[in-house]
C-alpha positions in Angstrom: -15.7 -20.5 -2.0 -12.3 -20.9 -3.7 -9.5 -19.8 -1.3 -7.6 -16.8 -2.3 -3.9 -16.7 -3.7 -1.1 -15.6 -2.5 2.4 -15.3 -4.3 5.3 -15.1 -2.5 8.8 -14.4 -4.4 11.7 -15.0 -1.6 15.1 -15.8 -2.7 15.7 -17.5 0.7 14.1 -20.9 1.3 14.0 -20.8 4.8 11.9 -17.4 5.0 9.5 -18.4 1.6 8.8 -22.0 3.8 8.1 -19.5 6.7 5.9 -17.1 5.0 3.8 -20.0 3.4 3.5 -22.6 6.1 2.0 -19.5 8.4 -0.3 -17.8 5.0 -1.2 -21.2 4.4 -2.7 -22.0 7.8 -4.3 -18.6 8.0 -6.7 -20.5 5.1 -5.0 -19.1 2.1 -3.3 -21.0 -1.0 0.0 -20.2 -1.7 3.1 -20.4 -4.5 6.0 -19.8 -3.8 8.9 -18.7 -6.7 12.6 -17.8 -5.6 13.7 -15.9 -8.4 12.9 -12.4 -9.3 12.5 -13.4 -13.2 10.2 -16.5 -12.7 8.4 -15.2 -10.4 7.4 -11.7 -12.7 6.7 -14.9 -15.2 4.5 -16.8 -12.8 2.4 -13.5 -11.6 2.0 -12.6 -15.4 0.6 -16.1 -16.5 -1.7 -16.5 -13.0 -2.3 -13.2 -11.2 -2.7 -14.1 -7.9 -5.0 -12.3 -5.2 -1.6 -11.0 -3.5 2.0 -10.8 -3.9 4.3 -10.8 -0.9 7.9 -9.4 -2.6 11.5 -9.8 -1.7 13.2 -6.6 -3.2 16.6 -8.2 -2.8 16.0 -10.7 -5.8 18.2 -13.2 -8.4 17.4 -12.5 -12.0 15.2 -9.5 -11.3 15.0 -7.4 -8.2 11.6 -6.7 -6.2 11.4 -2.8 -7.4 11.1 -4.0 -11.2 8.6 -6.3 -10.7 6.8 -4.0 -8.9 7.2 -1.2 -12.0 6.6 -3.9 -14.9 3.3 -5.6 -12.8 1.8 -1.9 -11.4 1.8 -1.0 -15.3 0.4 -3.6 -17.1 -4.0 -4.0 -16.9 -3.8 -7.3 -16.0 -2.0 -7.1 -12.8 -2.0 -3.4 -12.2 -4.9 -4.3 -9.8 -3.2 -7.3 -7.9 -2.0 -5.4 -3.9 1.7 -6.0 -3.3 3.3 -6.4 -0.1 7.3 -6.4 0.4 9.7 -7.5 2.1 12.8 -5.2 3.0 16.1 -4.5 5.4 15.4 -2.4 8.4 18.1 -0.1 6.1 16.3 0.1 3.1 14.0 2.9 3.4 14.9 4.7 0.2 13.8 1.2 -1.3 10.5 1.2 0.5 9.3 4.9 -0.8 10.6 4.1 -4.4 8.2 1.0 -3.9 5.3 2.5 -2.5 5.6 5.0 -5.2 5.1 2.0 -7.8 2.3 1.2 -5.9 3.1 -1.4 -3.2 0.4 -1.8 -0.5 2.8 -1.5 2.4 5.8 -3.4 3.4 7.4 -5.5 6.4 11.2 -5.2 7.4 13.3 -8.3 8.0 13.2 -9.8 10.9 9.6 -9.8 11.0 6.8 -11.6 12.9 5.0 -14.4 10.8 1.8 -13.2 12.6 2.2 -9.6 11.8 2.8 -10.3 8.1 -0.2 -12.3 8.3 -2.4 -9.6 9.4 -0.9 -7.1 7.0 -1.6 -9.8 4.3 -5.4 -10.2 5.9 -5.5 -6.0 6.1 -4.9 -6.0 2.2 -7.3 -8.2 0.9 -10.4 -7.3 3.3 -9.7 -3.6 2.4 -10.0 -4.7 -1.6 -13.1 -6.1 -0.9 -14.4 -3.3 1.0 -17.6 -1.6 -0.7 -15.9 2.1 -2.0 -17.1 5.4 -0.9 -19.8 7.3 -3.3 -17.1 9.2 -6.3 -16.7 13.1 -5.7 -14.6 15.9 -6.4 -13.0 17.8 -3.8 -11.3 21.5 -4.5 -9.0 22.9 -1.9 -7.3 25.6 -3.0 -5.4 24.9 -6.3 -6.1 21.1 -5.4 -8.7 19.3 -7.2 -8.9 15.6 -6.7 -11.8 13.2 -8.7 -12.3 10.4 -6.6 -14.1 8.5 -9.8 -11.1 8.8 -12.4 -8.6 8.9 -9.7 -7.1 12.0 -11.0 -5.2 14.6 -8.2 -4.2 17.7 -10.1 -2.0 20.8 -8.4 -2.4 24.3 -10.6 -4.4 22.1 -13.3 -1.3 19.7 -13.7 -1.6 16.1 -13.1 0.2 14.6 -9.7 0.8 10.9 -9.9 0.1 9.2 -6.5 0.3 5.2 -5.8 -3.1 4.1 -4.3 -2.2 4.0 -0.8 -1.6 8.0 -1.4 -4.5 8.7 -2.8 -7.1 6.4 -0.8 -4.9 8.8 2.5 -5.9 11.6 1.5 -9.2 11.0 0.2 -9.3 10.1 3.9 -8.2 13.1 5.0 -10.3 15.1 2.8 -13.7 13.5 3.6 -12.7 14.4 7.6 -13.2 17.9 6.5 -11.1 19.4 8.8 -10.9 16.9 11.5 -7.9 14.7 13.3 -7.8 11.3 12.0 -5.5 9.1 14.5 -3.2 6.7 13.1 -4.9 3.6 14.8 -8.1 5.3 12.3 -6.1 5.5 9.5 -4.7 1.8 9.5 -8.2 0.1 10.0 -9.3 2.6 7.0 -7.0 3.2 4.8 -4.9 0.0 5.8 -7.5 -2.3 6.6 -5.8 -3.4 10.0 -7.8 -5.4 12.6 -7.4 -2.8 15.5 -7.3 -6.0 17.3 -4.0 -7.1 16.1 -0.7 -4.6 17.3 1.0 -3.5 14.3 4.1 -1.9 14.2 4.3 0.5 11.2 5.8 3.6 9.5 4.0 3.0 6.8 1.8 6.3 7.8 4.9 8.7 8.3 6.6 7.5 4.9 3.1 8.4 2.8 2.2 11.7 5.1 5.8 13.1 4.1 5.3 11.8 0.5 2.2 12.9 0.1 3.4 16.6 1.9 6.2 16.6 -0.8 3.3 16.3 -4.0 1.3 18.4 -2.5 3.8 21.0 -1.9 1.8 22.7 0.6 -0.7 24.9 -1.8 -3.9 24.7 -0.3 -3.7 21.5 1.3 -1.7 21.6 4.4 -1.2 18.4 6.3 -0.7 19.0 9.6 0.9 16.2 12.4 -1.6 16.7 15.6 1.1 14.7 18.6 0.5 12.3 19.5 -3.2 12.3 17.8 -3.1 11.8 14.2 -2.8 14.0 11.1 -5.4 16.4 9.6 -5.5 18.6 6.5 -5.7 22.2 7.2 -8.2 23.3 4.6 -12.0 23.4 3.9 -13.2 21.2 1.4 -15.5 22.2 -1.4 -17.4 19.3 -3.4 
């Protein structure tokens, strides 16, 4: 079996050695680019199975490359993971919202990005729930066209969002813990500790789309989250 790709676009040579000596000894093959324009060129010509991003990029930052590869059909599908400051949290919702996978803040362990990289790929390979159509309230959300509408008009949600609260909808009612939710939704090896907000940013993203009509999502502390609503399929 041919290994699976990773890209990684890192301005700094010292971190893009470090992410692909440690990727390339968990069994995967990796290129590495260190511009933000070559490397959009590189994914485009070669989609890889993965891209870990730098936002902070020459040529072209990591938040463009994000928006041009999440909208094109040729690499829409490819999961991205990025790389960010500890201060750049308006940076990380903006790129979830293009779709990133998740992201990891700088400094950051070798062996956590590793996992998170692992987390992404098995969870892409995983064998999807049966499609359905769940109405809460003024909610309706098709799990086979991938279409969440509020009051009949169309929400847009990055994947993450809506494989969380497909999640949260096929509970029916129950807690889902956030150890649950990353082996689920994440695909994290509970075996592996992760530190994460990954969870908070989409729950508070996902409670501003929703706007709280008929599909309230409620923090149960130190448990997990559950939406306070009966489904109807």
């Amino acid at each position: 079996m041919p290994k699976e790709t990773i890209l990684v676009i890192e301005d700094e040579k010292n971190i893009a050695e470090l992410v692909k000596v440690n990727l390339e000894q968990a069994g995967y093959a990796v290129r590495t680019v260190l511009r933000g324009d070559t490397g959009l060129e590189e994914a485009r010509k070669t989609p890889p199975d993965l891209i870990v991003l730098d936002l902070m990029l020459p040529g072209l930052d990591g938040l463009e490359i994000c928006r041009i590869l999440k909208g094109q059909e040729a690499t829409s599908h490819v999961p991205v993971i990025m790389l960010t400051a500890k201060t750049e949290e308006t940076d990380q919702i903006v790129g979830l919202e293009l779709g990133a996978d998740d992201y990891v803040t700088k400094p950051f362990s070798p062996r956590q990005l590793v996992a998170r990289v692992k987390a992404v790929l098995r969870r892409g390979r995983e064998k999807k729930p049966a499609d359905k159509i769940y109405r809460i309230g003024a909610l309706e959300f098709d799990t086979a066209k991938y279409i969440v509408s509020l009051k009949g008009k169309k929400i847009t949600m990055s994947s993450k969002e809506f494989e969380l609260l497909r999640a949260l909808l096929e509970a029916g009612g129950r807690v889902l813990s956030r150890d649950f939710l990353l082996e689920n939704v994440w695909g994290y090896d509970r075996s592996v500790e992760i530190e994460t907000r990954t969870i908070d940013m989409h729950i508070g993203q996902l409670r501003k789309k929703l706007k709280q009509e008929g599909a309230r999502i409620v923090t149960v502390k130190n448990v997990g989250y559950r939406l306070d609503a009966e489904s109807e399929s």
